[in-house]
C-alpha positions, -999 to 999 in steps of 0.1 A, spaced: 402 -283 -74 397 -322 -81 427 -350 -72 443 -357 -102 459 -392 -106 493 -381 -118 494 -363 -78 485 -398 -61 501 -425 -82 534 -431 -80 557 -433 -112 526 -427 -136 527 -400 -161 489 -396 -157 471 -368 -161 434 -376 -156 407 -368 -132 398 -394 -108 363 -400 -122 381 -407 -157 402 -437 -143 390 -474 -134 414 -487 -106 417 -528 -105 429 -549 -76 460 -570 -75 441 -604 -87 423 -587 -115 452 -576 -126 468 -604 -127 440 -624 -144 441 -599 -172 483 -604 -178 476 -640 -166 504 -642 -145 507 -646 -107 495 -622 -80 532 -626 -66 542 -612 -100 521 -581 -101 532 -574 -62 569 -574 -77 564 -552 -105 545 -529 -84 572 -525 -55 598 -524 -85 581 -495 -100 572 -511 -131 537 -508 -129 523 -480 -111 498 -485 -83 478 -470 -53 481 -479 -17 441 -485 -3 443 -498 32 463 -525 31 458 -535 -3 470 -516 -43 450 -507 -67 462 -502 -101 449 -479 -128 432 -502 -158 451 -476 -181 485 -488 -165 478 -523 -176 473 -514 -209 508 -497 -214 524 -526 -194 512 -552 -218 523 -532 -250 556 -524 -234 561 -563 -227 569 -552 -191 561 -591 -177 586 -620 -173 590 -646 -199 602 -670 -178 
């Protein structure tokens, strides 16, 4: 029985193995919304975007991004 990543990530409603998904870190992230790393660390701990705990560090699921960005999820101001 594989880890799936709907058991591990909290708030997603993913259902895919783990060799399906491509998890980024914090500053990728936030390159690819271009906003600020501080930005992506607050909608991760609001629940907004879902993430990984690694160490000391989150890792967030490329797929995630994806729905953020067409949900508008990031702050206009």
């Amino acid at each position: 029985m594989s880890t799936r990543v709907a058991d591990v990530v909290k708030g997603a409603c993913v259902a895919q193995d783990f060799d399906d998904v491509r998890f980024l870190t914090v500053a990728e992230v936030a390159e690819m919304m271009r906003v600020s790393k501080m930005t992506v660390y607050r909608m991760v701990h609001a629940g907004e975007l879902p993430a990984i705990r690694f160490g000391r560090s989150f890792r967030v699921p490329e797929s995630a991004i994806a729905e953020a960005l067409s949900r508008g999820v990031a702050d206009s101001a």
